[in-house]
C-alpha positions in Angstrom: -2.9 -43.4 5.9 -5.7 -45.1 8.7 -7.8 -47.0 7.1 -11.4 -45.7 7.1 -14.3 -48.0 8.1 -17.1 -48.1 5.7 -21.1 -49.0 7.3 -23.0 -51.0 4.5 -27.1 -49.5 4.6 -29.7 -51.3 3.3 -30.5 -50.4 -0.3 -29.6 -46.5 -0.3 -28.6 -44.6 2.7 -31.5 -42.5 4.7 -33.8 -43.2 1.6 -35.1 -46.4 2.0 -38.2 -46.3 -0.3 -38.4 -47.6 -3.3 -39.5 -45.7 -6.7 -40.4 -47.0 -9.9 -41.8 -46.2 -13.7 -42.3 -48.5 -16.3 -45.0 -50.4 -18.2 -47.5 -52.9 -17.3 -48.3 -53.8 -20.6 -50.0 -50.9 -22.6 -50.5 -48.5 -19.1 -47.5 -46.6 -17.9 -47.6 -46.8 -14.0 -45.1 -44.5 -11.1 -45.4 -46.7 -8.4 -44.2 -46.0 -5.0 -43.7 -48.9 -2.3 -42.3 -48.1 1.4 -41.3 -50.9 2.9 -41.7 -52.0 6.3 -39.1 -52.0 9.1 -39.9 -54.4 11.1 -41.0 -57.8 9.7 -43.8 -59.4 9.7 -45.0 -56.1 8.3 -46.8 -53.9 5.7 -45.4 -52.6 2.7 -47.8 -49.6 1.7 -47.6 -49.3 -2.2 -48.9 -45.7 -4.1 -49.4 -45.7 -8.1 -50.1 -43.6 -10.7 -51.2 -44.3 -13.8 -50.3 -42.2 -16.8 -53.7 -43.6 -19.0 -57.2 -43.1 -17.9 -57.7 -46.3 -19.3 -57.2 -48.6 -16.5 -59.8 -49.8 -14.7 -58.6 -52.7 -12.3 -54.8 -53.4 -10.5 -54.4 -56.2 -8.7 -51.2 -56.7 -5.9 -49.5 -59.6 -5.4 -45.9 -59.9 -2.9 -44.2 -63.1 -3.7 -40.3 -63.9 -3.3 -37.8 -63.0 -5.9 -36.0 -66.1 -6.4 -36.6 -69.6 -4.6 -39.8 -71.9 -5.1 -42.1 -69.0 -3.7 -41.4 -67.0 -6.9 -43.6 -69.7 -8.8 -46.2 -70.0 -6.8 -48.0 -66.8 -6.2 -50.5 -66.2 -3.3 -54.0 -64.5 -3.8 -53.4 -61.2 -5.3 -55.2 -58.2 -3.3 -56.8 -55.3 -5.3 -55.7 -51.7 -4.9 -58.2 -49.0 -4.5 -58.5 -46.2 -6.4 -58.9 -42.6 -5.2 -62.2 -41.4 -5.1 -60.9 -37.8 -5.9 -58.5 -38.5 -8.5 -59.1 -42.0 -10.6 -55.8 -42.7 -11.5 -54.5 -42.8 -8.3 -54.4 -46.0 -6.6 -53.2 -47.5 -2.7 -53.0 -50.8 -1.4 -51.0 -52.7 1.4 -49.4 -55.8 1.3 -48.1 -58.2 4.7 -44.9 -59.3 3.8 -44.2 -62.5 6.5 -41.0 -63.4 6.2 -37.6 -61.9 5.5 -35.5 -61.6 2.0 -36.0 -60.4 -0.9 -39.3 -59.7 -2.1 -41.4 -58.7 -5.5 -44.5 -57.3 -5.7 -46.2 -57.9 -8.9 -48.9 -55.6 -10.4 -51.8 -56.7 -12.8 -53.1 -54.1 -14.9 -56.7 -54.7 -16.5 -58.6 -51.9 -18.4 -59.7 -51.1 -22.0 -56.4 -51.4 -23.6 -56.1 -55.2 -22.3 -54.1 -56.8 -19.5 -50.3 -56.2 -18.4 -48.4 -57.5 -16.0 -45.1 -55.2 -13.7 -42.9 -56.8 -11.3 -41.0 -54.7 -8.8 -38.1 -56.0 -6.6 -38.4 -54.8 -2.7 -35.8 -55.3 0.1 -37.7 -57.0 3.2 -35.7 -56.8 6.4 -36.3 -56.2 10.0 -34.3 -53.4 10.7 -35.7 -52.5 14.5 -37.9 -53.4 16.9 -40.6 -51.6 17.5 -41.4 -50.0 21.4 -44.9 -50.4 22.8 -46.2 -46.6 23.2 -46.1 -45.6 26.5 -49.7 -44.6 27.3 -50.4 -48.5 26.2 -47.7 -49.9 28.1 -48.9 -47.7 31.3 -52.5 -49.2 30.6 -52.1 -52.6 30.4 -49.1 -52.5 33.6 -52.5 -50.9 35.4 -54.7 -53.3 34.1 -51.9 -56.1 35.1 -51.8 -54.7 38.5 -55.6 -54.7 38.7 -56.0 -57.7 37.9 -53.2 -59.3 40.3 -54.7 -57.6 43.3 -58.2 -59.6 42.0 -56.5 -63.1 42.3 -55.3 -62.4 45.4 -58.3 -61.2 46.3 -60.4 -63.7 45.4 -58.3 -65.8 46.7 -58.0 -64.4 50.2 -62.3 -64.5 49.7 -62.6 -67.9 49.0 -60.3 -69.3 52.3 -61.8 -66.8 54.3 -65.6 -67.2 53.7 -66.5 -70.6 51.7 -67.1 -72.7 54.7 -69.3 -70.5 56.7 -73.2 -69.7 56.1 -74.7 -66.4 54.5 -74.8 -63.8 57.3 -72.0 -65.0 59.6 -68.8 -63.4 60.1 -65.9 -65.5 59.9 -63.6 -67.1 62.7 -59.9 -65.4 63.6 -58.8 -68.8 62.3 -60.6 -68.5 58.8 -58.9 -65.0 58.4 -55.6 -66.2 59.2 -55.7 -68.8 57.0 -57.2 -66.3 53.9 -54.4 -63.7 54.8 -51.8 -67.0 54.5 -53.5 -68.1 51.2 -53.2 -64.3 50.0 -49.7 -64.2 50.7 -49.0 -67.3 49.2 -50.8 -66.3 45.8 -49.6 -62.8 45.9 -45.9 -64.7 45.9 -46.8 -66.9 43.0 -48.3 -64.3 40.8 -44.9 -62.1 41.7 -43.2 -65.0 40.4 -45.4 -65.8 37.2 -45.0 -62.1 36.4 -41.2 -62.5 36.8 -41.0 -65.5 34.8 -43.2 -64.0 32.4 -40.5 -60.9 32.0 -38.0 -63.5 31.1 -39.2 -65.1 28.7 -40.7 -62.1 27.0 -36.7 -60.3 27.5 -35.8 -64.0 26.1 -37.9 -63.4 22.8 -36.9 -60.1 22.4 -33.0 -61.6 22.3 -34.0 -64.3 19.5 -35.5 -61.7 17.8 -32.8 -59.0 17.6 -30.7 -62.3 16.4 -33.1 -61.6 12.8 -32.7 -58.0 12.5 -30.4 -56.6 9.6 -26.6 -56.2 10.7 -24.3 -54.4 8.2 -21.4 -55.8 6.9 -18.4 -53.2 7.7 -15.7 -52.4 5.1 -12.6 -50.5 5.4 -11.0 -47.9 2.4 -7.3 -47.8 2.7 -4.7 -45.8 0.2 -2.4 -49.1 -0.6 -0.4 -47.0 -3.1 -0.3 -42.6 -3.6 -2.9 -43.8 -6.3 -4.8 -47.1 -5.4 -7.5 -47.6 -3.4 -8.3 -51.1 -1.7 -11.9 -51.7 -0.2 -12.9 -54.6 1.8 -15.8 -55.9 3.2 -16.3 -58.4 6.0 -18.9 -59.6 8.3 -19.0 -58.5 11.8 -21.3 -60.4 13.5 -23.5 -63.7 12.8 -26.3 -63.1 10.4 -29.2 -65.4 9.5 -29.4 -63.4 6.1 -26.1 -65.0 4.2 -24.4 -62.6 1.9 -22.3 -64.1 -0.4 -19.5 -61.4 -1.0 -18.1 -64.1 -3.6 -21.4 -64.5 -6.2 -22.1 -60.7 -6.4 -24.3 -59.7 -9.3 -23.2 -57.3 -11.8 -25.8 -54.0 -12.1 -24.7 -52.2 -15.5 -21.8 -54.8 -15.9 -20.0 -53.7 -12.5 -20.1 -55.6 -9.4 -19.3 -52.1 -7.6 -20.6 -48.8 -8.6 -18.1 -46.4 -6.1 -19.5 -42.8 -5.6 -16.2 -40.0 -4.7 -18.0 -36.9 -3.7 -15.5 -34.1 -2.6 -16.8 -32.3 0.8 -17.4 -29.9 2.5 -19.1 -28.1 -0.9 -20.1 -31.4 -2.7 -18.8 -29.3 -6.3 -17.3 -32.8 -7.4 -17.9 -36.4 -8.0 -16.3 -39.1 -9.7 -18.3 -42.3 -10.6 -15.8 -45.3 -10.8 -15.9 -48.9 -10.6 -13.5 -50.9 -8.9 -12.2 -54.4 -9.5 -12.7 -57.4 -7.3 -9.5 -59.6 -6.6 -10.8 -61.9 -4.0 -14.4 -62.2 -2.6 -15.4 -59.4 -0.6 -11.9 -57.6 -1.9 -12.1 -54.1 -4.3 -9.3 -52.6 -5.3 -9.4 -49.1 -7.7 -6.9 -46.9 -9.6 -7.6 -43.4 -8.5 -7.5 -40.5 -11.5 -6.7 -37.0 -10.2 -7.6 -35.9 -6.8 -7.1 -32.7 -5.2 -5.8 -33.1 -1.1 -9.0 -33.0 0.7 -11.6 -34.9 2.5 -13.9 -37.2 0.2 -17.1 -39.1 1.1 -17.4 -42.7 -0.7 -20.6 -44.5 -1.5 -20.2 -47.6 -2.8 -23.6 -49.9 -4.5 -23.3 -53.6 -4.7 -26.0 -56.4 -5.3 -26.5 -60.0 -3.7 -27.3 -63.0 -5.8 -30.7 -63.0 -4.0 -31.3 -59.6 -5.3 -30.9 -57.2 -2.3 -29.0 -54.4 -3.1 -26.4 -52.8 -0.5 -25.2 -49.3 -0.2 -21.3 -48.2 1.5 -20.5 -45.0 2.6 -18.1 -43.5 4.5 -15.4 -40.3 4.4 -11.4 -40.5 4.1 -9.0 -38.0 3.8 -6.5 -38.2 0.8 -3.4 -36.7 -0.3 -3.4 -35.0 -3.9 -3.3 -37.8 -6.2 -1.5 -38.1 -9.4 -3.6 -40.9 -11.1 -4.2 -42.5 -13.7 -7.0 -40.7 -16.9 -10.3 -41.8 -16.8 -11.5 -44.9 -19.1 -14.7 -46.9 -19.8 -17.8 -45.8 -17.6 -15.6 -44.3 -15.0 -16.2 -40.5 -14.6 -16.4 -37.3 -13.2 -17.9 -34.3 -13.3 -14.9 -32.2 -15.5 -17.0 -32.3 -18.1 -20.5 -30.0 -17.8 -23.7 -31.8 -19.2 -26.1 -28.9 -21.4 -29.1 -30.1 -19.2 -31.9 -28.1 -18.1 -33.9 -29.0 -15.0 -37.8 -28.8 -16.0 -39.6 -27.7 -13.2 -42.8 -25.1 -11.9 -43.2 -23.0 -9.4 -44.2 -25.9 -6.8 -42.2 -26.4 -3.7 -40.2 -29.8 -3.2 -41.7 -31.8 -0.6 -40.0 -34.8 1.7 -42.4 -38.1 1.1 -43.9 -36.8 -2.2 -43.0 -39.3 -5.1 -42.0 -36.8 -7.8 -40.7 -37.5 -11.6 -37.7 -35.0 -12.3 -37.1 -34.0 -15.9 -34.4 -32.6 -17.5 -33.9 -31.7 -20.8 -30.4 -31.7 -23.1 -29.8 -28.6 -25.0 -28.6 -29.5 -27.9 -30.0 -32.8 -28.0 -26.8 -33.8 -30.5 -24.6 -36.9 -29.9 -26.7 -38.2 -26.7 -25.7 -41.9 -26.2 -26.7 -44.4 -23.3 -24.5 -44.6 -20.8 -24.4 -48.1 -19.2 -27.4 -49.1 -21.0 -29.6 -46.1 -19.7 -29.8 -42.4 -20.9 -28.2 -41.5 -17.6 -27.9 -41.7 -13.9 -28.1 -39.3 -11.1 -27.4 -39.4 -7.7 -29.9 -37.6 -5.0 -27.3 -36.1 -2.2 -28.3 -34.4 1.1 -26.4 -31.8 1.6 -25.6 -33.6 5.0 -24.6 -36.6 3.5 -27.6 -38.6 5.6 -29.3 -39.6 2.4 -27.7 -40.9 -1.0 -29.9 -42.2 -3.7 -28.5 -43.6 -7.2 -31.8 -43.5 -10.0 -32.1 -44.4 -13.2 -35.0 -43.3 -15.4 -36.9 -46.5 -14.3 -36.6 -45.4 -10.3 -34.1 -46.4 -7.4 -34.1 -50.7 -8.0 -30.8 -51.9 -9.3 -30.9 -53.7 -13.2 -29.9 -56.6 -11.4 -32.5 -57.4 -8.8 -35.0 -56.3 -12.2 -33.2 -59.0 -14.0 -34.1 -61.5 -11.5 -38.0 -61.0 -11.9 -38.2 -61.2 -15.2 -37.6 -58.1 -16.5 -35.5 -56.7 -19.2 -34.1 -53.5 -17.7 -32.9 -52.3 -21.0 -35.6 -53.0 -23.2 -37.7 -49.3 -22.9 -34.4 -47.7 -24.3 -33.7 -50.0 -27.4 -36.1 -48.0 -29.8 -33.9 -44.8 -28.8 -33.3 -42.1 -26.5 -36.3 -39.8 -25.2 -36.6 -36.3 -25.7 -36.7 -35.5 -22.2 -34.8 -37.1 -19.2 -37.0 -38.3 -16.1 -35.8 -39.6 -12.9 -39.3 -41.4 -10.9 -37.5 -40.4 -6.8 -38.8 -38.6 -3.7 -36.9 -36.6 -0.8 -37.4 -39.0 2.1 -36.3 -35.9 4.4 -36.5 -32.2 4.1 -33.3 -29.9 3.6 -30.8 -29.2 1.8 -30.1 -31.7 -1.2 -27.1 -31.6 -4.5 -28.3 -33.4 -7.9 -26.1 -34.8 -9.7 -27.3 -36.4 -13.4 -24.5 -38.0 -16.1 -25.2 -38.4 -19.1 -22.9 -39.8 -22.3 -22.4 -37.1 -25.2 -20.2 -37.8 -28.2 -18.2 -40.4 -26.7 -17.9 -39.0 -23.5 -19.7 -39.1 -20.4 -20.7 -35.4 -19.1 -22.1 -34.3 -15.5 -24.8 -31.6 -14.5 -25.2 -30.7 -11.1 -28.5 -28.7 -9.7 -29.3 -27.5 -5.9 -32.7 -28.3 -4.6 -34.5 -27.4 -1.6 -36.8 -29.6 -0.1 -39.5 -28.6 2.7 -41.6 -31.1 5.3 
């Protein structure tokens, strides 16, 4: 069996925005933050707010963990949409790199609450000038070379003699020696000035986001072993050995059977040694399988794994604990109208369980689902509170678990939207009666 290499992507893969619902004291808010790519950079945050109640919210970006997270900076106030006023934008310059917060301040007539919502904040590229400015300023550059020169040439030829005269064949000479000179110098300040701009460029692409590589391999008919390791030098330390658990698992491994995407198995794998997984397989059918696999840092930023590896039938071991897979059908009904899916519109998906008898939480939430493109380019795993991982909410403050101590809803919600149009599979578990039961819905997703 060859090993299959495994590329970590930031967060979730192809769906890098983040999506959120919870409460800011008494007002229920869906907020909606896209990050930037390139840092420094602007994260543009959207939220909704369930109340018409609210009158004021107020935007603050501060660190997750570290000194910064105790000092925050002058919060920013969002503005609210003229034509609809519970809808609210705002932007925020994140400066540096790491793991971010922005924290929401909620004023209105029901009092004052407070939200705090973990981001990612990595330069992931560099951005390229657009061409018709680049082709602008290299005209202006070239305009304004052939001025010093110019001027140049000018000042040799014609300083030293009076208003009217024309000047001596050894004046001109010596301008036309002067312009060569300076036409030779500004050659070489441009050239100098290429390297040291090609020189920042190199220090720069020393801060951008490299991902950690892991390899899958089939140590026994029916163990897997997963291993991470760092490929290159990064000024963002990872510390494979102090990962935090998210639902009480350091990993959360995604088995999704292609080409049809008709099964999925939701396990989580052991670590033996930092940066080491290993995971007894339950019953596989021979096929190809795509893995994704979610961890969390210790400074909050959550990676996702993926990659595909072909595997002989396997004769595993049964399924214990949280693992799962989707054997067992989950009576849930997908609520929904008439109105298309659309990529880049925040949307809150509701399903309903028919008979609502013997729901339990499963890892502490009421479910989980995973948003698939049918391409495999974007992989999503939501909770009812959005796409951030219980951990990196633990580290702001928040108690990830607390909205689902007084019970269960009546109706399932996932806060998530499509970052691409196509064809996408929706997987949602749930735990019923003791065991933990998986619905699957198709959805169709337009620009």
């Amino acid at each position: 069996m060859k090993p299959a290499a495994l590329l970590l992507f930031l967060l979730h893969v192809g769906s890098p925005d983040i999506f959120f619902e919870g409460a800011a004291g008494p007002y229920r808010l869906f907020v909606t933050i896209r990050p930037p790519v390139v840092i420094p950079g602007v994260a543009e945050i959207e939220i909704r707010s369930a109340s018409p109640d609210l009158d004021v919210l107020r935007l603050t970006p501060m660190p997750l963990t570290g000194l910064g997270a105790r000092f925050p900076p002058t919060s920013d106030r969002a503005r609210r949409s003229p034509e609809d006023s519970q809808y609210y934008t705002g932007s925020l310059w994140l400066m540096t790199s790491g793991s971010w917060q922005v924290r929401i301040q909620a004023e209105g007539k029901a009092g004052r609450g407070d939200l705090a919502i973990p981001i990612p904040a990595l330069p992931l590229r560099t951005e390229k000038m657009q061409r018709t400015l680049g082709a602008l300023l290299a005209a202006l550059g070239l305009i304004l070379s052939a001025g010093v020169v110019s001027i140049i040439g000018a000042a040799v030829r014609e300083s030293q003699i009076e208003p009217g005269q024309a000047p001596s064949p050894e004046a001109t000479r010596g301008a036309r020696r002067a312009m060569s000179i300076t036409a030779v110098l500004v050659a070489a300040i441009l050239y100098l000035g290429k390297l040291w701009w090609d020189s920042e460029a190199g220090f720069f692409e020393r801060f951008l986001y490299r991902p950690l590589e892991l390899t899958a391999i089939l140590a026994r008919p029916s163990r897997l072993d997963l291993r991470f390791r760092e490929i290159s030098p990064q000024r963002f330390p990872r510390r494979l050995d102090q990962l935090l658990p998210d639902h009480g698992h350091l990993l959360h491994l995604f088995v999704v059977r292609l080409p049809g995407l008709d099964r999925i198995w939701h396990l989580h794998p052991d670590q033996t040694e930092p940066g080491v997984f290993t995971q007894s397989l339950p019953d596989l059918p021979a096929g190809r399988y795509q893995l994704f696999a979610d961890i969390v840092f210790p400074n909050g930023l959550p990676e996702t794994a993926t990659t595909e590896i072909d595997l002989p039938g396997v004769g595993g071991t049964p399924l214990t604990g949280d693992d799962s897979s989707s054997d067992l059908r989950a009576p849930l009904t997908w609520e929904r109208d008439n109105t298309p899916l659309q990529a880049k519109r925040a949307t809150l998906f509701r399903f309903r369980l028919d008979p609502p008898e013997g729901w339990e939480l499963y890892m502490g939430m009421p479910g989980h689902a995973v948003f698939l493109k049918r391409d495999r380019t974007v992989f999503a795993h939501v909770h009812p509170t959005g796409s951030v991982p219980m951990a990196s909410l633990a580290l702001a403050g928040a108690d990830p678990h607390a909205a689902h101590a007084a019970g269960l809803p009546a109706v399932l919600t996932f806060p998530y939207g499509f970052p691409q149009p196509g064809d996408y599979r929706i997987f949602v578990q749930i735990k019923r009666h003791g065991r933990i039961e998986t619905a699957a819905f198709d959805a169709q997703v337009s620009e």
